[in-house]
N, C-alpha and C positions, 0 to 999 in steps of 0.2 A: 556619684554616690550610689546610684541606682545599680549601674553597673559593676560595683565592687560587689552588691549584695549577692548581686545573682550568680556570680564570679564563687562567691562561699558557698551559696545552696549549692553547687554542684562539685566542691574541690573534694569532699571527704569518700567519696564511690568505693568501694572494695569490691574487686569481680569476685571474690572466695567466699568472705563471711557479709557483705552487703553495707551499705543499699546501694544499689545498682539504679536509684533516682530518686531524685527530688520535686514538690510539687508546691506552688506558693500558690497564693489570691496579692495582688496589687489594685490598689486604688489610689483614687483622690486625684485623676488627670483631669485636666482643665475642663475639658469636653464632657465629664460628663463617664468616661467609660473606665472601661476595668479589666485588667490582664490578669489571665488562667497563664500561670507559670511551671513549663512540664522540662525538667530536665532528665534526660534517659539516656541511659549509658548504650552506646552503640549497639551490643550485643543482644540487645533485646526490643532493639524500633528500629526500624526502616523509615525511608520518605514517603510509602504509601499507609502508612503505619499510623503517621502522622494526623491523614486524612479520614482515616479510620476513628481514631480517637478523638476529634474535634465535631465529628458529627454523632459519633454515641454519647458522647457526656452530651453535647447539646440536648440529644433525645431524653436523654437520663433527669434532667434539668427540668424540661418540659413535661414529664412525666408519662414518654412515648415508650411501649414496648422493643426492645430490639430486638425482639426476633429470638430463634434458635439459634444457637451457639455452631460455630464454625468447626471446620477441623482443626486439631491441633497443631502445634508447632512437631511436638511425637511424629506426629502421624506425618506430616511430610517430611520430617528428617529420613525416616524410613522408605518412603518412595523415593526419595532421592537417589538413597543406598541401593535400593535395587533397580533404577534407571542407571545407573553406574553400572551394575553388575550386566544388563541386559543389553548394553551397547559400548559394548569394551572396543570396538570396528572406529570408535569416534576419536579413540585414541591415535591415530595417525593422523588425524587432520590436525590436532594440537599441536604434534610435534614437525608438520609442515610450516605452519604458521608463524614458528619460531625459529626454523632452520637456516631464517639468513640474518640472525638478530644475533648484535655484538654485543654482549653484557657490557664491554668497557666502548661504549659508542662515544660518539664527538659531546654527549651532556658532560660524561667527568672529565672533559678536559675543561669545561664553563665552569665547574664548580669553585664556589667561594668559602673561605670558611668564616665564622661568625655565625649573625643573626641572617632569618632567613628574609627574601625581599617579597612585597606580596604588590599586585597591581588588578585592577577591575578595569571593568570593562563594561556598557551599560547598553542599549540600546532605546529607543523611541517607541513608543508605545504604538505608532502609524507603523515601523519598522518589522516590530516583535508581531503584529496583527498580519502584516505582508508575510512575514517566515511564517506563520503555524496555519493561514486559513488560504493561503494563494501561492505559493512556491511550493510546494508538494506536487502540484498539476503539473510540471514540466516534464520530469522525469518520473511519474509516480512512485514519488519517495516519501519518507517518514522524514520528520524535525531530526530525528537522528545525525541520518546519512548527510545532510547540509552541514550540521555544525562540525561531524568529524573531517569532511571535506573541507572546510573554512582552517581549521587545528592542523589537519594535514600539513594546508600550504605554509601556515606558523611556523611550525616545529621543523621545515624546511626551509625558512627563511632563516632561523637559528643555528641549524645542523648542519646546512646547506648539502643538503641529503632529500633525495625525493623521496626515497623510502626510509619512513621510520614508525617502530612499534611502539603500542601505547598499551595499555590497562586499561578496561571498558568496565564500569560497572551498569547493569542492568537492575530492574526490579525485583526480578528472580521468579516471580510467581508464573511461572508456564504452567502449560496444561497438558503436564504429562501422565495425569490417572485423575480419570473421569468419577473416580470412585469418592475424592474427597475436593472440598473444598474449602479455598483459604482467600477468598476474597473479602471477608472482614477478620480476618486473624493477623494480630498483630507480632510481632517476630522481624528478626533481619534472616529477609529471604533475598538480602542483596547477590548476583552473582557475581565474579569477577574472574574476567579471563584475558588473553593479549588479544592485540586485531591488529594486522600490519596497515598502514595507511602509506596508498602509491600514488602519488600524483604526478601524471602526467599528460601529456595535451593542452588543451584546451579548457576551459573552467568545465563546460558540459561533457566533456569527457571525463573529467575526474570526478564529477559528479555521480556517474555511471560506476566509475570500477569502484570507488568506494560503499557503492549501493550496493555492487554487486558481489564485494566479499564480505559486507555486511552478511548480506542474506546468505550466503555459503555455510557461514556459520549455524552447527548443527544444534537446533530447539534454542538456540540464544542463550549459547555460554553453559546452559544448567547444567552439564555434563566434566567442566574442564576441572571444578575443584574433587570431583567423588572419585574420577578418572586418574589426575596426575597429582593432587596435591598442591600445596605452596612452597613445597620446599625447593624447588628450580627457581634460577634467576630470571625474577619477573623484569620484564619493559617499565622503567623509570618514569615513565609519565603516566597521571593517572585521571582519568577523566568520569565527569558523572553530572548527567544530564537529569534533573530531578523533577522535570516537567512543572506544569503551573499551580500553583499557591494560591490565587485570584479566588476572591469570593465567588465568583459564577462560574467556575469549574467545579465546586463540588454540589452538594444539596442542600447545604448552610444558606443561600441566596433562595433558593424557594422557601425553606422553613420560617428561617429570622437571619435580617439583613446584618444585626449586630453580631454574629459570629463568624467568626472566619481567622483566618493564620494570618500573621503581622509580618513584615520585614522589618523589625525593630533589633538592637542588639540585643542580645540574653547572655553577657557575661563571658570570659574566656573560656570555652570548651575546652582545650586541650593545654596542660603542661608545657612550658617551654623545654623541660625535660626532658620532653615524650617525643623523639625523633622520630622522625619520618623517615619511611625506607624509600619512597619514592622521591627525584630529583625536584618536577613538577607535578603540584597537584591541582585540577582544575574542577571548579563544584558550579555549577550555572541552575538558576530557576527562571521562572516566571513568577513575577508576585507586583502585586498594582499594577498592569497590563504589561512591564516592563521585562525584557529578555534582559538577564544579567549573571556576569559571573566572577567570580573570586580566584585568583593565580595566586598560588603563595610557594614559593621555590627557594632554591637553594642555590641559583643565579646570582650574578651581579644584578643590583636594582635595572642598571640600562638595559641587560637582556631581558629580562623580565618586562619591566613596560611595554620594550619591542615586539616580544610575543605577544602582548594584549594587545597594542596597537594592530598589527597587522593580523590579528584574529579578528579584531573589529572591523576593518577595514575589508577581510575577505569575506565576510559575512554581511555586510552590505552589498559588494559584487553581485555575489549569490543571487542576493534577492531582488537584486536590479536585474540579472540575466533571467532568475525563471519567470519572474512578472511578464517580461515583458517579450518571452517564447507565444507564437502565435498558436504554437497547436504544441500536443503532449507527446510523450516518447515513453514508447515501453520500453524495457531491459530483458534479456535474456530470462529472469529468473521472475519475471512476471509471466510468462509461458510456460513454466516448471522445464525450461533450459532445454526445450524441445530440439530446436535450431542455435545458430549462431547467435551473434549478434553483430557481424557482419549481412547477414541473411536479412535479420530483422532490420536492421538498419536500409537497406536496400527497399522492403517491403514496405517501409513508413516514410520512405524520401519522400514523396509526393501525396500520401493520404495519410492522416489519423486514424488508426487501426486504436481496436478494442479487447481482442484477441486473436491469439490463435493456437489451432489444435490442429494433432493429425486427424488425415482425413480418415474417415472412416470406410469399414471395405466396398462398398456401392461405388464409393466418391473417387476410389483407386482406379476399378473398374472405369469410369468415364475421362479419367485423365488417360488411360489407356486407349478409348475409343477414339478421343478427341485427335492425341496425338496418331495413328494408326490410321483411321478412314474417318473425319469429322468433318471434314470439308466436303463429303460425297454423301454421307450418310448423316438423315435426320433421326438417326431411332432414338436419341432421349430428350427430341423437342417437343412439348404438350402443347398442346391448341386447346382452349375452352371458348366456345362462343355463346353467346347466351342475350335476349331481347330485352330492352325496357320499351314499353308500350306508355311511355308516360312521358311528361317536359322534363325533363333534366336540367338540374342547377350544375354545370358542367365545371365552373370553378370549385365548386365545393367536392362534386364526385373526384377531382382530381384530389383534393385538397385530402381528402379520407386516404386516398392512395398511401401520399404520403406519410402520411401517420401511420400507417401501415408499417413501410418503409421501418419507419423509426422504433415501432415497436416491436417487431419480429427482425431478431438479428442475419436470419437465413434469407432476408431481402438485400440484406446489405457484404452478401459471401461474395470472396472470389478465391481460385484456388491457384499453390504455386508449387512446383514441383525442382528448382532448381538444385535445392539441396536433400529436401527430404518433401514426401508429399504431405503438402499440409493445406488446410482451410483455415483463410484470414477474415475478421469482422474486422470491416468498416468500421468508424464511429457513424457518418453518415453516409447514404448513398445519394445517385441521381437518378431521378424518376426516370425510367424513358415512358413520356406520354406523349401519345399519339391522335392527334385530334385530326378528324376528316369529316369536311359536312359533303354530301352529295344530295342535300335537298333539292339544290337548285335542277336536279335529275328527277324530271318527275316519271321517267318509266320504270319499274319494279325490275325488268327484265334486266337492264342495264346496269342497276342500282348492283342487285346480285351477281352480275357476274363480277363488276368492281369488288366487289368484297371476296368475292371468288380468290380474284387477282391479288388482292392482298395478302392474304392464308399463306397464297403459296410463296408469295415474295416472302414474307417472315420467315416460311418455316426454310427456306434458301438463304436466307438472312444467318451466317454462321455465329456464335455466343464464343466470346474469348473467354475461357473459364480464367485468366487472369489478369482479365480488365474487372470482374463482378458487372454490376447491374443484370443478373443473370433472367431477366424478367420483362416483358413489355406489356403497355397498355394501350389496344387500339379503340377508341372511342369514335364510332362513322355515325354522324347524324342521317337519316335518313325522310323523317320529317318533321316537325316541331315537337311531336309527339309519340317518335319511334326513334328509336337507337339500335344500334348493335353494339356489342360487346366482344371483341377480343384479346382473352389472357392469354399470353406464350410466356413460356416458363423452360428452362431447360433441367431437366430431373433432377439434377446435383443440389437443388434446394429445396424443392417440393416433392411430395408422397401423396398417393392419393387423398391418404388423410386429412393432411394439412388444408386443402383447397376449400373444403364447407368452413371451414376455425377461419381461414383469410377473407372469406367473403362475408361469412355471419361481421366481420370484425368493418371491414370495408365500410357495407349499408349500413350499421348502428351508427358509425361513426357520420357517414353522409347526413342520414336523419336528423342527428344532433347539430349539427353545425345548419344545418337550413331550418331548427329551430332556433339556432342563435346559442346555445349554449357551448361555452367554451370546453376544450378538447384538455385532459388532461395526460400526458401520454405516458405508462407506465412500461420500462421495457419486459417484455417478457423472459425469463432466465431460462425458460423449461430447455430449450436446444441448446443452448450452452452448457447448462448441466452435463444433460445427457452427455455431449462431446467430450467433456472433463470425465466424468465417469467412464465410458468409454474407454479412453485415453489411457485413465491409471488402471483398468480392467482388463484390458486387452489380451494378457494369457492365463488370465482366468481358467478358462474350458480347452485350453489351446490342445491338451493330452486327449482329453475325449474325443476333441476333432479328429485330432490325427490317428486314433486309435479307430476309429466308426471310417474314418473313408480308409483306410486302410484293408477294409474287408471289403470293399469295391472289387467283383470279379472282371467286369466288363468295364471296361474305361470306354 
């Protein structure tokens, strides 16, 4: 009965003369509580829209200010228009991404006529927790890129086609003009554009290229309706990932626990009338911890099921293969597509890398030296020696080292030059610590030329700039209450600068840990910045250069 009601608040809609929604109060449920009934005609809410309106009437209720008013709905239609107008260049990649899409593909040959068949699909709340907060770390991906990858192999188990194009809706709200803001303005700023899905390899390889024409895709679609329109024949399948509904995803669970979005029915939304232009249409949330989604097509009920079955089915793989990946994998377009991804792939066979950037011109310079005279020549090996005239907690001085290590990314470089020269961060590196007692040497005489011996053995000691560890630590006891200190360092990581910031960094850290207080290690970004700036700056000044050493009379 419930359900017929709400079926009528919403059948009367008129997009021309109105109302474009409806809005009840429901009571008298067993428990105690009470449904806010909002039906809105698509063209004026979105699914973050949603979230938006559930936490301001909550305020409203409460009697909490909301704040100034957001930008318009106006006001980004108009940026939009002129994002269209200012990157017309975007317009070939649309028309690539469709250049091998059959309007009459192997779906109209499945079609049924009649009523249409609809099948779900649900997932476990231990499941849905594994996908959103630990399967990301494999391949540093988004929820996205997993489910269109899991759809992929679907719609190929259907098609029996490894490539096949879909319809992606996104949220729409990018940030393409800094000038306005629409993060509580409510409107359908949903985008919708095609995305070809290629599956092939391996699971973790389709995991990859799926990621990675994800991300190819220019500012996420907001370009494809201002640009081409909808009047071309759109991809049949239409997919919309509408993220989590969960009280504790929004600010409703801080405020008051009894607010929050239901997964209850609200009545038929659409017309049996009202045909669908798409084959298959696929709408998934999260709501009470659970990943789920709703298939309603234009299939035989069997292919239908089959699609949700083995969507379910590939989406459990997923999350069984990146859980249980021991270390993470960058992609190509995690490095702003510097190198390969055969290159990269090569470079994280054996270690977990964090970045990488080109090098910078110093760092060219020393790949030049090394390959050229590096084995003859020491010139960018630094030697720092320096005394502690005190007892040393020598597990802890190492201990600091390490922190070190972890905190400054330029401890953990190495560089590679096979295809393009670049510098790669470790996630972690290996200490090289060097412990030497010569107490049991009580002549001074002796002591010193030992350490003599060592200097020059390190600095003979050649640095593989593409093994990293580019750095050593020699610690030579000397007597219960004397040390010596030797840092060797090869220049491709350290400036004169840096060496006071590494050692101020070093002792505070020693001092605290032989107070017992625990070490919290924050990584430092300032060198990675720089390298990324750098990177996207590079012919900045490039005319000035060449224009100033061009008046060089004498070379």
């Amino acid at each position: 009965e419930l359900q017929e009601i709400l079926t009528n608040w919403q059948s009367g809609f008129d997009i021309e003369q109105g109302p474009v929604y409806s809005i009840g109060y429901i009571f008298g449920y067993a428990d105690g509580s009470a449904r806010i009934y909002f039906a809105l005609h698509h063209l004026i809410v979105d699914a973050v829209s949603w979230r938006i309106l559930t936490d301001d009437l909550q305020d409203i209720y409460l009697g909490k200010d909301l704040g100034l008013k957001g930008s318009s709905y106006r006001q980004w239609t108009n940026v939009v228009k002129r994002y269209g107008e200012g990157h017309a260049e975007e317009k070939a990649y649309w028309d690539h991404v469709l250049s091998d899409f059959n309007c009459s593909n192997q779906l109209d040959e499945l079609l049924i006529s009649g009523e249409s068949s609809y099948a779900n699909l649900r997932l476990s709340q231990k499941q849905t927790n594994q996908l959103l907060q630990k399967s990301n770390r494999a391949y540093n991906t988004q929820v996205n890129d997993l489910l269109l990858t899991a759809l992929g192999y679907a719609l190929s188990k259907v098609t029996n086609t490894s490539i096949n194009h879909i319809v992606l809706e996104g949220h729409g709200r990018e940030e393409i003009d800094n000038s306005i803001d629409i993060t509580r303005t409510l409107g359908w700023f949903t985008t919708i554009y095609p995305v070809r899905l290629d599956i092939k390899g391996d699971l973790g390889d389709s995991i990859k290229r799926i990621k990675e024409n994800i991300r190819r895709i220019p500012n996420k679609g907001i370009g494809y309706g201002v640009l081409t329109g909808y009047a071309n024949n759109l991809p049949k399948v239409s997919f919309n990932y509408l993220g989590q509904f969960d009280k504790e995803s929004g600010k409703n669970s801080r405020d008051n626990d009894h607010w929050s979005i239901v997964g209850e029915g609200s009545g038929i939304s659409m017309h049996p009338s009202n045909k669908e232009q798409s084959i298959i249409n696929i709408n998934g949330l999260v709501i009470d911890g659970n990943l789920q989604f709703s298939i309603n097509s234009k299939l035989d009920h069997r292919i239908t099921t089959k699609l949700a079955e083995v969507f379910k089915q590939k989406l459990e793989e997923i999350i069984e293969h990146t859980t249980n990946q021991n270390k993470s994998y960058l992609t190509a377009s995690d490095i702003d597509n510097i190198i390969s991804q055969e290159c990269l792939d090569r470079l994280q066979q054996s270690r977990e890398i964090s970045e990488v950037y080109l090098t910078n011109s110093l760092q060219q310079g020393f790949i030049y030296h090394a390959l050229s005279q590096g084995d003859v020549d020491d010139a960018y090996k630094v030697q720092l020696i320096w005394q502690y005239n005190n007892k040393l907690h020598v597990k802890n001085l190492k201990e600091a080292w390490s922190c070190a290590q972890a905190r400054y990314p330029t401890l953990r470089l190495r560089l590679d030059w096979v295809e393009k020269l670049v510098q790669v961060i470790d996630k972690e590196g290996k200490l090289d610590w060097r412990y030497i007692d010569l107490s049991k040497t009580k002549n001074q005489i002796i002591q010193e030329q030992k350490i003599k011996q060592i200097c020059e053995e390190d600095r003979n000691e050649v640095y593989d700039l593409t093994q990293g560890n580019l750095f050593r630590i020699y610690l030579i006891k000397k007597q219960e209450d004397q040390y010596t200190c030797i840092f060797s360092n090869h220049h491709a990581i350290l400036d004169g600068w840096s060496c006071p910031i590494l050692l101020e960094y070093v002792h505070d850290t020693y001092l605290k840990l032989n107070r017992g207080e625990s070490i919290v290690i924050l990584s430092d970004r300032s060198y990675e910045d720089a390298q990324k700036y750098l990177q996207r700056h590079e012919n900045d000044n490039k005319k000035y250069w060449d224009k100033y050493v061009s008046r060089i009379e004498n070379r």
